[in-house]
C-alpha positions, 0 to 999 in steps of 0.5 A: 567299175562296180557300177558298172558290173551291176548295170550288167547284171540287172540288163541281164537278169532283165533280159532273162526276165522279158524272155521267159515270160516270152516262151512262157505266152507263145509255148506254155508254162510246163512246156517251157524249162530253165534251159530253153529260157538259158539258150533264148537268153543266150546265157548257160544254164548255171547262170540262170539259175545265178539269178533265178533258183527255180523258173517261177522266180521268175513269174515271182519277179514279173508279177511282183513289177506289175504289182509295184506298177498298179500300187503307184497309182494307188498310191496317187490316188491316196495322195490326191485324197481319195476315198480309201474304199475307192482306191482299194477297189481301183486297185483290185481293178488295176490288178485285174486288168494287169493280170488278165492283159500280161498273164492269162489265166495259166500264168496267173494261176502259177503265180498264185500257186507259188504262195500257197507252195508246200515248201515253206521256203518258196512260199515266204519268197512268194509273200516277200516277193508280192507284198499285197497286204502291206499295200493293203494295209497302207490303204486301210489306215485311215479307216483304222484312224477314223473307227470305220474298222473294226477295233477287235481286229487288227489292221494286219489280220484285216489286211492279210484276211483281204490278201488272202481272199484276192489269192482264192479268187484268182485261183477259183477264176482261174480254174472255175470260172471261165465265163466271169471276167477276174475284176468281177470275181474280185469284186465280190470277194472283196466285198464279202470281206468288207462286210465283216470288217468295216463297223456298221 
């Protein structure tokens, strides 16, 4: 029976979920409220928020399974034996293409807000909810066990240092620069950051 209570559940947070980004694409982000994602889920209004506190939640929640998805395929990657830079800029790729097919700049750009949220607490589930750093970190090891990281830093700052810059490049595409495609911007702040982080 608690079996299957919770398959219910998880279908209907599903189901939430796949409508509000729905309503998010066809009318907007601000135009969209918790109670219409309520009415188009056929759920009441107290139940959404059973699952979801506030309507990026579920953003949260979209952004965090297209992350999961290109960080499988990272993790095939390094499996295989692939070079670590290789696959960390395949990843950013990954993303890219992600974000720019299923998000958009409107979406992305509130997605990415919600980590830098004033409130302490919306910001931590953001982190919690999009664990780039730890991906990246995964990815990093084996340049920290071969010396081609810098040993003055840790991984974590190095890992949470190239987190952070994939945050301001979203953020500077989505609002500065329209005429750039996200891979590129990635790209070069990715790039800036390896610099003065890999030994020379």
């Amino acid at each position: 029976m608690q079996g299957l209570r919770e398959r219910q559940k998880q279908r209907r947070r599903e189901r939430i979920l796949r409508t509000a980004i729905d309503l998010f694409k066809e009318r907007g982000f601000q135009q969209t409220t918790a109670v219409d994602i309520a009415k188009a889920s056929h759920v009441s209004r107290g139940t959404f928020f059973n699952y979801y506190p506030y309507k990026e939640a579920v953003l949260l929640d979209y952004g965090a399974e297209l992350l999961r998805q290109a960080w499988r395929e990272a993790q095939l990657e390094l499996d295989r034996g692939q070079r670590p830079l290789d696959v960390l800029y395949s990843l950013w790729d990954r993303i890219a293409e992600l974000s720019e097919r299923e998000l958009g700049r409107e979406l992305l750009s509130h997605l990415a807000y919600e980590l830098v949220n004033p409130d302490p607490e919306r910001a931590h589930a953001a982190y919690e909810a999009l664990p780039l750093a730890q991906y990246v970190a995964e990815i990093l090891k084996p340049l920290r066990r071969s010396g081609e990281l810098r040993a003055d830093f840790s991984l974590d700052r190095i890992a949470n240092s190239i987190a952070d810059t994939f945050l301001l490049a979203v953020l500077r595409w989505a609002g500065h620069t329209p005429e750039r495609s996200l891979a590129e911007e990635l790209h070069k702040f990715l790039h800036i950051v390896l610099e003065g982080a890999l030994t020379r």
